[in-house]
C-alpha positions in Angstrom: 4.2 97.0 24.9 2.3 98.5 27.4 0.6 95.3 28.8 2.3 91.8 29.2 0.8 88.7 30.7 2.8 85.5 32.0 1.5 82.3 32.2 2.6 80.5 35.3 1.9 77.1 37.1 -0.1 77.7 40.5 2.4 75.3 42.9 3.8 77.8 45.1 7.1 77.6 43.8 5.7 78.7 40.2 3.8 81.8 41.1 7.3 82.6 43.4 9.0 82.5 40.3 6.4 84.6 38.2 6.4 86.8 40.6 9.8 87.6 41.0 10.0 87.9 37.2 7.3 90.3 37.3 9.1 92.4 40.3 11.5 92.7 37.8 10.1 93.6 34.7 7.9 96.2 36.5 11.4 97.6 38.2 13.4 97.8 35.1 10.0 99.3 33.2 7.8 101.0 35.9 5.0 102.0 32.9 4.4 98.5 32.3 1.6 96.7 33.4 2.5 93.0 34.5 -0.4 90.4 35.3 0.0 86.5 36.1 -2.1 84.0 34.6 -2.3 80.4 37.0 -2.9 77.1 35.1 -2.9 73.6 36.0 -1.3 71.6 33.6 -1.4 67.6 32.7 1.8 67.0 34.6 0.5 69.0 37.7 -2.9 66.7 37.9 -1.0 63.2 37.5 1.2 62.2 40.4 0.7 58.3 40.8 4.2 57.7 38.6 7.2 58.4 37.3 7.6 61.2 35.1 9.3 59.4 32.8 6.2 57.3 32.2 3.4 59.4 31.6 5.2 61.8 29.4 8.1 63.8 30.3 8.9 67.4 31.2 7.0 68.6 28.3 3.7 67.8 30.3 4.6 70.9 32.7 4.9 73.6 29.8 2.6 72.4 27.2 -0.5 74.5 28.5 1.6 77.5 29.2 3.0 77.4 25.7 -1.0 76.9 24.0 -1.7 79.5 26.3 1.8 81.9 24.6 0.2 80.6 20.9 -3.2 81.7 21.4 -2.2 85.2 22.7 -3.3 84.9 26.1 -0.1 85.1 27.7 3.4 86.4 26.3 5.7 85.0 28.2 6.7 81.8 30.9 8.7 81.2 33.9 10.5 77.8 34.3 12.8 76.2 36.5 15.5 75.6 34.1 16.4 72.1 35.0 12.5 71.3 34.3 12.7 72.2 30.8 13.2 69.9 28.0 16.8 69.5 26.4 15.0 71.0 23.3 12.5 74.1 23.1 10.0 73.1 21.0 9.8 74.6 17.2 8.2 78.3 17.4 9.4 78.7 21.0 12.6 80.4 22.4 14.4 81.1 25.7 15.5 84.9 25.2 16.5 85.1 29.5 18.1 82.5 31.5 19.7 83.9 34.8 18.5 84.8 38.7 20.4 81.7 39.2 19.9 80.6 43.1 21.9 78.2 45.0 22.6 75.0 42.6 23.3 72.1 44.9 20.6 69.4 46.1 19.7 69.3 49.9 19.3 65.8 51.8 16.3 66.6 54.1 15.3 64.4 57.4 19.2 63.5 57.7 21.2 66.6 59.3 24.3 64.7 59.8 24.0 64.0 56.1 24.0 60.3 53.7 26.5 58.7 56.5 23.9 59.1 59.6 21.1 57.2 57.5 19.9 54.0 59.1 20.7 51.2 56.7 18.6 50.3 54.1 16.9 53.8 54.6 13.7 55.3 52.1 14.9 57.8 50.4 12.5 59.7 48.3 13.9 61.1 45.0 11.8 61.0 41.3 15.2 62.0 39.8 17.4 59.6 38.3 20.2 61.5 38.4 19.9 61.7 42.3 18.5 58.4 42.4 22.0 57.2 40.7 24.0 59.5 42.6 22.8 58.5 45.8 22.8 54.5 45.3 26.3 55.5 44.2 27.2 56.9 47.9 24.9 54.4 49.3 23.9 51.0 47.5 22.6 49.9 50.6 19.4 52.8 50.5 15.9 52.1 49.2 15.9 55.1 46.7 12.2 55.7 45.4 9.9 57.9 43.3 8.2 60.7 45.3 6.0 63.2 43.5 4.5 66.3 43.9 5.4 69.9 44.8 7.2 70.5 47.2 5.1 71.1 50.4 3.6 67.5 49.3 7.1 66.0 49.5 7.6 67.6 52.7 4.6 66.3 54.3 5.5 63.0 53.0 8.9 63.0 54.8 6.9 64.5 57.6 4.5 62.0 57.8 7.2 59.2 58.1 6.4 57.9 54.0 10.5 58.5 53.6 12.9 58.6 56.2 14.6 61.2 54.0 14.1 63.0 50.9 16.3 65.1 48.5 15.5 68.5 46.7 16.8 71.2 45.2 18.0 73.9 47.4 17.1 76.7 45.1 13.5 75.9 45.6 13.5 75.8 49.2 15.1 79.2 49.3 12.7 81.3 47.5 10.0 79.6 49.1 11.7 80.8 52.7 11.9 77.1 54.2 14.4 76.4 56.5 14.7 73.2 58.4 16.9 71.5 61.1 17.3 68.1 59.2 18.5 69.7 56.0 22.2 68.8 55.0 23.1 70.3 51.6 25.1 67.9 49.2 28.1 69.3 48.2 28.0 69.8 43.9 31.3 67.2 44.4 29.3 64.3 45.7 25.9 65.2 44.0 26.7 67.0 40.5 23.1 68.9 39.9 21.0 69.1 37.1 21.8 71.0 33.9 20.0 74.5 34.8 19.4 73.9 38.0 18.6 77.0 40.5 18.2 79.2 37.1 15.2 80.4 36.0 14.1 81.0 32.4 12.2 83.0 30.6 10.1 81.2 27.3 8.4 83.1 24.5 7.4 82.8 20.9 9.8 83.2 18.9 10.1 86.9 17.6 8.2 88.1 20.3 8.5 91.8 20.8 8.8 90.6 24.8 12.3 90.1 23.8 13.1 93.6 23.6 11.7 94.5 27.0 14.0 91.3 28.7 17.0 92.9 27.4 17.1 95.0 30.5 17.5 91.4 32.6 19.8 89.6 30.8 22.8 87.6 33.2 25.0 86.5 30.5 27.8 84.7 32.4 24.5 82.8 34.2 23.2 82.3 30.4 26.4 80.8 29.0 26.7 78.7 31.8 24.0 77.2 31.6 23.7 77.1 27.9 26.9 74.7 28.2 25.8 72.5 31.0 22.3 72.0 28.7 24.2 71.1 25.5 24.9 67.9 27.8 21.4 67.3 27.9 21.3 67.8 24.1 24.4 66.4 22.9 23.6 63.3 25.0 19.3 62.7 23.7 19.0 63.4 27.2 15.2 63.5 29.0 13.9 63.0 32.5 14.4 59.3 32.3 18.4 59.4 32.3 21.0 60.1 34.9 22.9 63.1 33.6 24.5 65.7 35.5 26.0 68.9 34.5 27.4 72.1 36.3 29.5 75.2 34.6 31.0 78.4 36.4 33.0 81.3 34.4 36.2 83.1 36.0 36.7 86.4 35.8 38.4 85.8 32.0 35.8 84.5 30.8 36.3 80.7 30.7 33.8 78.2 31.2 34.4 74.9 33.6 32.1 72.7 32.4 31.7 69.1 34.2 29.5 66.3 33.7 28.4 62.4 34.6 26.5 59.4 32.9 25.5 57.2 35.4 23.8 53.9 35.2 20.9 53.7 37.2 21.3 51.6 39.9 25.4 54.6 40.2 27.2 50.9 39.7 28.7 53.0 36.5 29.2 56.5 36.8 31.5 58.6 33.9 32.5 62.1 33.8 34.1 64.6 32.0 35.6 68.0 31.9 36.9 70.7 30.1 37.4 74.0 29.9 36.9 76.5 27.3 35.2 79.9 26.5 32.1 79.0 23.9 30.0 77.5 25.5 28.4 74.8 22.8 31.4 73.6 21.7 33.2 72.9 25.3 29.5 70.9 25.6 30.5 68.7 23.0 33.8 68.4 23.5 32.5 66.8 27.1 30.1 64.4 25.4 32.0 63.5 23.0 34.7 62.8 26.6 31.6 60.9 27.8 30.5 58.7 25.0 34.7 57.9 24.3 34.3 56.3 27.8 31.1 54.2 26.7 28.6 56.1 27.7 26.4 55.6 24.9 26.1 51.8 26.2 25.4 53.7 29.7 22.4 55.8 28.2 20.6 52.4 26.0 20.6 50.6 29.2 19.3 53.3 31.5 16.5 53.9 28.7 15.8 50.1 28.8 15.3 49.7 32.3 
């Protein structure tokens, strides 16, 4: 292929991403021509509630995979922790790697959680931080916040939250750094299966594959690939507090850990295991979790 196109989200954090993607394509094949396509898609243009309720993450890649099917782009750039458990049918994620830092950053508390006035606004659309945090902090009025993240930020800014947590990956490549950010150690906060990777979707078969070869990070893949067979193994979606994180030693072996949490983090379970395949040490740790009860955990956070 002489020619490739990637569709791409227009929030600044998604054209980052493409654009570091196509930095790298380019550098590992300086004949090929490399040109972004920016869409809006239905996620991006509804922000009054909870993703959870109008739809899910699928709502962020739809357009970008129509786009892939009709031939006017070849491949897409996610955030790894905003992609559904499951790819859809006809789809595939050839790349997962460039993984940035993983934890989530408290923002408009430097001292961290402790310093927070009582009965602080926290803004947080995840329920996995939203859990994690009542958790640490029962006391805290955790609530949805939307939008990218220079909307979030202005939000904080404004006085809307007296804090709000992100991801610290994001912040990075988008060069922010602030004096009220306090980064949550992975102990305390446990991120999101994926988080701080990016991914690479295409149709399946695509002759794109061939050229990604050239980029593959396969101890970042296999992490990852274990901390998103909790999402799988569990029915996980956006609605339900689940953690995961994974790191490989220098042998090869895979520390996977991971938490169910109810809602309100009055419950929280975890698991964890070692082990060098990465799909079966993922079930191995759900089948940990749902010993514990956490099946019971997952019906009631899907009810509430």
């Amino acid at each position: 292929m002489k020619s490739i196109t990637i569709a791409t989200r227009e929030s600044a954090l998604a054209l980052w991403q493409a654009n570091f993607v196509r930095d790298q394509l380019i550098q590992a094949h300086p004949d090929l021509h490399v040109t972004l396509l920016g869409m809006t898609t239905r996620g991006d243009q509804w922000l009054n509630a909870p993703l959870k309720e109008i739809g899910g993450k699928g709502l962020f890649i739809k357009e970008l995979e129509v786009a892939m099917l009709e031939g006017r782009a070849d491949l897409a750039v996610h955030s790894v922790k905003d992609l559904p458990a499951q790819i859809p049918e006809g789809f595939s994620l050839p790349l997962i790697g460039f993984r940035d830092d993983v934890r989530d950053v408290l923002l408009g508390s430097p001292n961290g959680l402790e310093s927070l006035p009582q009965h602080a606004k926290v803004g947080s659309s995840s329920p996995r931080r939203q859990a994690q945090l009542l958790a640490m902090r029962p006391d805290l009025r955790v609530e949805s916040i939307r939008g990218n993240v220079q909307t979030r930020l202005s939000k904080l800014d404004s006085g809307e939250f007296d804090a709000i947590v992100l991801a610290q990956a994001g912040l990075a490549r988008l060069g922010i750094e602030r004096p009220d950010a306090y980064p949550l150690d992975i102990d305390r906060c446990l991120p999101a299966p994926g988080q701080g990777a990016l991914g690479i979707e295409v149709v399946s078969n695509s002759p794109v594959i061939e050229l990604l070869d050239a980029l593959q990070q396969p101890e970042v893949a296999r992490c990852v690939e274990a901390e998103r067979g909790i999402s799988a193994g569990l029915g996980a979606d956006c609605s339900l507090p689940i953690a995961a994180h994974a790191t490989q030693d220098v042998n090869g072996t895979i520390f996977l850990r991971a938490l169910v949490a109810t809602p309100d983090g009055g419950q929280i379970l975890r698991a964890q295991a070692h082990g060098s395949d990465p799909l079966p040490l993922a079930e191995a740790v759900v089948q940990d979790l749902l010993d514990q009860g956490a099946q019971a955990i997952l019906d009631q956070s899907q009810a509430s």
